[in-house]
C-alpha positions as CSV (number, residue, x, y, z in Angstrom):
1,X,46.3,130.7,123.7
2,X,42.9,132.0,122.3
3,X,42.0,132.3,118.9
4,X,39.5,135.0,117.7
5,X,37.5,135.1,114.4
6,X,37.3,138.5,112.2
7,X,35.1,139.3,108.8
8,X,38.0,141.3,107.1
9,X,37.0,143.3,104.1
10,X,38.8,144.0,100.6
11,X,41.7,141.2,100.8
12,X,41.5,140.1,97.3
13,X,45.6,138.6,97.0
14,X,48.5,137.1,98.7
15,X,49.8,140.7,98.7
16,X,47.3,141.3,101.0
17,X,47.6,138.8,103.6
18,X,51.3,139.5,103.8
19,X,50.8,143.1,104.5
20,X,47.9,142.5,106.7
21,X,49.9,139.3,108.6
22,X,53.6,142.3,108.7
23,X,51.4,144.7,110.7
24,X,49.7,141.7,113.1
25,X,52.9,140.8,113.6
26,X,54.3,143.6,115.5
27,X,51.3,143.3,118.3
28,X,52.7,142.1,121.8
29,X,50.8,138.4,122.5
30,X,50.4,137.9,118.8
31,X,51.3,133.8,117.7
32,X,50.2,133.9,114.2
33,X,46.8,134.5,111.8
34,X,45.5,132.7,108.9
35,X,43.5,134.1,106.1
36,X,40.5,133.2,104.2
37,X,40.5,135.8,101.1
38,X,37.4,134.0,99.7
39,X,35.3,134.0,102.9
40,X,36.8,137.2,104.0
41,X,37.4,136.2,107.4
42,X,40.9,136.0,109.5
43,X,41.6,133.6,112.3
44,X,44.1,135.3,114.8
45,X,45.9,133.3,117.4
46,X,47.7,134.8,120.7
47,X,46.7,136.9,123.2
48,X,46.0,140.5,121.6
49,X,43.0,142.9,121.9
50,X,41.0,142.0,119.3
51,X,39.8,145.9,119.1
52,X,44.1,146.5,118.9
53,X,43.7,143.5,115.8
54,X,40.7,145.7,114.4
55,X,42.3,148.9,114.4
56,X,45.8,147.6,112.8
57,X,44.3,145.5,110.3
58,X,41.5,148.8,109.3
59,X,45.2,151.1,109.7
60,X,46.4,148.3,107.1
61,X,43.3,149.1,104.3
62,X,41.8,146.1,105.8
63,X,38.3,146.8,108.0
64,X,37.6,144.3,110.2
65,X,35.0,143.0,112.6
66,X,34.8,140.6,114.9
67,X,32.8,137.5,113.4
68,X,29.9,136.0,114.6
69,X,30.4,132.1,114.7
């Protein structure tokens, strides 16, 4: 199982990660995610695209990128 690493912008609440983690969670390959609203990065475990997890989480309100570690 791979875990990839993505800046995510504009989370500021729970709300958000739940809404974010609802539309991860209908992916194919996808395991689970976990949110860091203050560093504004997502970890996101399975075996997805991560340019499928960049599009749904933008489609979400949510732009993100993949980090640089």
């Amino acid at each position: 199982m791979t875990e990839t690493r993505y800046r995510v912008q504009d989370m500021k609440c729970g709300g958000c990660i739940a809404k974010a983690t609802e539309a991860l969670a209908k992916l194919p390959g996808y395991v689970s995610a976990e949110f860091d609203l203050k560093a504004g990065t997502a970890a996101v475990r399975g075996s997805v695209d991560p340019q499928v997890v960049m599009q749904t989480l933008g489609d979400a309100g949510y732009p993100a990128a993949l980090k640089d570690d």
